[in-house]
C-alpha positions as CSV (number, residue, x, y, z in Angstrom):
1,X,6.6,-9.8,3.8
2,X,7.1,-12.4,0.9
3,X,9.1,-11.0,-2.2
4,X,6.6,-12.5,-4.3
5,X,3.4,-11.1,-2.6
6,X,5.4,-7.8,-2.7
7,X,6.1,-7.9,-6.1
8,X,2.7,-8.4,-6.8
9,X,0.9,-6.1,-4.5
10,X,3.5,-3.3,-6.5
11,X,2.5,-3.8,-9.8
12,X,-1.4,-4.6,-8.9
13,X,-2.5,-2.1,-6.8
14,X,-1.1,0.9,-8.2
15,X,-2.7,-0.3,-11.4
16,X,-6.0,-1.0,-10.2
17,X,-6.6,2.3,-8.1
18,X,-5.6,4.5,-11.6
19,X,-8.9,3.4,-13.5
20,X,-8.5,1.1,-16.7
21,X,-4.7,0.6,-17.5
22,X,-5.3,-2.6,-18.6
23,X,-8.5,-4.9,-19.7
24,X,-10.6,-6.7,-16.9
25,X,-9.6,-10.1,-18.3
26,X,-6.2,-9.1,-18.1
27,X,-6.4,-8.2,-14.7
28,X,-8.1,-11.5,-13.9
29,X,-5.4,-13.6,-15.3
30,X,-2.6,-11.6,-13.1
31,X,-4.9,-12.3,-9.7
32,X,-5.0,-15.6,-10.5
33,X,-1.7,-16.2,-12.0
34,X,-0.8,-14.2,-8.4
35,X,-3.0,-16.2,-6.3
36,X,-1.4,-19.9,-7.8
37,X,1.9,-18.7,-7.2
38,X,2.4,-16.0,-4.2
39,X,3.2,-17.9,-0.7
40,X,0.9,-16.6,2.1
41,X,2.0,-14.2,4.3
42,X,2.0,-14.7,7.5
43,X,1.5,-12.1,10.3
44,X,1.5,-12.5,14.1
45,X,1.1,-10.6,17.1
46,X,1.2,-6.7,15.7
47,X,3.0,-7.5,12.5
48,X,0.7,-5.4,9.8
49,X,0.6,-5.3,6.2
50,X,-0.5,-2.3,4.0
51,X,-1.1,-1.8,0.0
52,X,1.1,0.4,-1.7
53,X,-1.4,2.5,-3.2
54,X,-4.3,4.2,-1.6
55,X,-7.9,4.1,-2.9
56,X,-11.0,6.7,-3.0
57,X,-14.5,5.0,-3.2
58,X,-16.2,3.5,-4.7
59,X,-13.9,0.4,-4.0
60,X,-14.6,-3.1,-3.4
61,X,-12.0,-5.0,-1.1
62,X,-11.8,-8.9,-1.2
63,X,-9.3,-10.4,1.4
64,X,-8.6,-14.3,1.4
65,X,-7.4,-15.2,4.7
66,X,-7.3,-17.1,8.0
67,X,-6.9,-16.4,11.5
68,X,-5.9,-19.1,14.4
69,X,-8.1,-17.4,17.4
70,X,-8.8,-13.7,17.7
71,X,-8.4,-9.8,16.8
72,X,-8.0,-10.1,12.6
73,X,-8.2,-6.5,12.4
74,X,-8.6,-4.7,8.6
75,X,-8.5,-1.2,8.0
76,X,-9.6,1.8,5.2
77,X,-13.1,2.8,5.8
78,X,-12.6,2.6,9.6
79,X,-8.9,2.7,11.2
80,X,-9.8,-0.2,12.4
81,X,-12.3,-3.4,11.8
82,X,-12.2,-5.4,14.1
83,X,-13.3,-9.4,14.1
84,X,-12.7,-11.9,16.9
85,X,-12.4,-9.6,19.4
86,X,-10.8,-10.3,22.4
87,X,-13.0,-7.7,24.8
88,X,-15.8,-8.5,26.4
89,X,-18.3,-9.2,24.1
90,X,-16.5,-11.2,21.2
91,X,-19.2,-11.7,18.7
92,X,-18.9,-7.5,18.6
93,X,-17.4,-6.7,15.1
94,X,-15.8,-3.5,16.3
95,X,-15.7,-0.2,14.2
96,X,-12.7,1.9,15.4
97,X,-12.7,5.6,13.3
98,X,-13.8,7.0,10.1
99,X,-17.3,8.1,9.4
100,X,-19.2,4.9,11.3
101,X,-17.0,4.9,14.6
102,X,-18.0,3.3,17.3
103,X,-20.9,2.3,15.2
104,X,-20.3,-1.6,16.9
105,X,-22.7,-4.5,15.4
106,X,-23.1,-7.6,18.0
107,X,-23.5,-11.0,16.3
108,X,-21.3,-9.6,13.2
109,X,-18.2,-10.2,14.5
110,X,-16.9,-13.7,14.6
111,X,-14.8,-15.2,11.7
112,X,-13.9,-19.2,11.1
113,X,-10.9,-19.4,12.9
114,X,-7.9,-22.2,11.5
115,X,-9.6,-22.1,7.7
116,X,-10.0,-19.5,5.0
117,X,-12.7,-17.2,4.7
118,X,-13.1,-14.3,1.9
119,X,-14.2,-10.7,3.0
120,X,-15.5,-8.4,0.8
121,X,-15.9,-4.9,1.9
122,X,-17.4,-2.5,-0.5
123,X,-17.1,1.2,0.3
124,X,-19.8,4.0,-1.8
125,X,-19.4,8.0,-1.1
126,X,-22.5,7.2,1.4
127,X,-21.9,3.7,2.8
128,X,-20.3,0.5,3.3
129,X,-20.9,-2.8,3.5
130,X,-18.7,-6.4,5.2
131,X,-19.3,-9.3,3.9
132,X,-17.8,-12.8,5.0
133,X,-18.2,-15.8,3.1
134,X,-21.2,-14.1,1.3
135,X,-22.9,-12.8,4.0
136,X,-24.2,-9.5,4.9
137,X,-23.5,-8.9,8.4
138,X,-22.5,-5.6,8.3
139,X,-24.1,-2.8,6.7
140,X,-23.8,1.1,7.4
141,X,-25.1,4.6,5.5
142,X,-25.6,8.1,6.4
143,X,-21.6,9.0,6.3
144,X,-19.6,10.7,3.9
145,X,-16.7,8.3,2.4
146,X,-15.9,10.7,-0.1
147,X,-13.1,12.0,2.5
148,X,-11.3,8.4,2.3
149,X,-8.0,8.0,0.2
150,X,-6.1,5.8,2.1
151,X,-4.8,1.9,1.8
152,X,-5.9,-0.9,3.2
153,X,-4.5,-2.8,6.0
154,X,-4.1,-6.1,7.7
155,X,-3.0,-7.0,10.9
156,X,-3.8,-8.8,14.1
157,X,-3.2,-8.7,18.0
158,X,-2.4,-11.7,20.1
159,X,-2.6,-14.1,17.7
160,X,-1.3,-15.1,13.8
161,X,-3.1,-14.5,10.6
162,X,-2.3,-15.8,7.3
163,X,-3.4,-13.4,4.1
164,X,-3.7,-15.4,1.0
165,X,-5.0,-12.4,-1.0
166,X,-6.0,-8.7,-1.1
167,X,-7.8,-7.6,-4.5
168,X,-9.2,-4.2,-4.7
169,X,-11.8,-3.0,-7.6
170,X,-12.6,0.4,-8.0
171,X,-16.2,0.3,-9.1
C-alpha cells in the first residue's frame, strides 16, 4: 500500500469512527488535502485493502475507484459485495454474508470499467443502501446491522483495481 494513503487512512479513520474529535470543516479540508496528494493504490488479482479502524452503524462509506474488467469486491455490511462478477450472470451485484446474504439483485451489478466511479454505501441499524454514481440500485431492510463493528474492505479477483479514496461518516 502507498505510505501516503497509509498515513492517511491512520490518522482519518480512527478519527472519524470516535464521533466529533475535530470540526466537519476540518475534516473536509484533510479529505481533500488527502485526496490532491495521496497516489492511488493499486490492487490486483487478490491483493485487499482494509481501514484501520472498524465502524458500527449508522455509517456512510464513499469509495472513489476504478476497475479494468471484473470482481471489484467491497466488504462491511456483507463479507462480501460483489460488482462485475465473473459467474454466470454478471449484471448480478452479489451479496456474500451478513444480515442480507444471498440476498442477490440482477441488473445492480455492473460498474464502468477503465474510469472512476464513486460508491456510497450507507448502513442504518435496519438497512442498507449501494449507490454508484448517484444511483440507487441497491436497497435492502428487515436486518439487524446493529451486530456490525467491523472495517471496510477492498479487493478484487482476476483483475486490477485502482482506489482513489475511502471516506467513512458516521451519521
Amino acid at each position: 500500500m502507498n505510505t501516503a494513503l497509509r498515513a492517511a487512512l491512520c490518522l482519518l479513520l480512527p478519527l472519524v469512527s470516535q464521533g466529533p474529535v475535530i470540526s466537519a470543516e476540518a475534516l473536509e479540508q484533510i479529505h481533500a488535502l488527502t485526496e490532491a496528494r495521496a497516489t492511488p493504490v493499486v490492487l490486483k488479482n487478490g491483493d485487499i485493502i482494509t481501514t484501520l479502524a472498524s465502524f458500527k452503524p449508522p455509517v456512510e462509506i464513499t469509495i472513489t475507484a476504478k476497475v479494468d474488467s471484473k470482481n471489484f469486491i467491497m466488504g462491511y455490511a456483507a463479507d462480501q459485495v460483489i460488482f462485475n462478477w465473473d459467474g454466470p450472470e454478471p449484471t448480478q451485484l452479489r451479496v456474500e454474508g451478513g444480515p442480507d446474504a444471498h440476498k442477490h439483485k440482477t441488473g445492480a451489478g455492473l460498474l464502468p470499467v477503465k474510469r472512476y466511479f464513486q460508491i456510497r454505501w450507507v448502513v442504518t441499524e435496519k438497512s442498507q443502501q449501494i449507490f454508484v454514481d448517484g444511483d440507487g440500485g441497491y436497497t435492502r431492510g428487515g436486518g439487524d446491522y446493529t451486530v456490525i463493528n467491523r472495517p471496510i474492505t477492498i479487493s478484487c479477483k482476476d483483475s486490477t483495481v485502482t482506489v482513489r479514496s475511502i471516506k467513512v461518516k458516521q451519521l
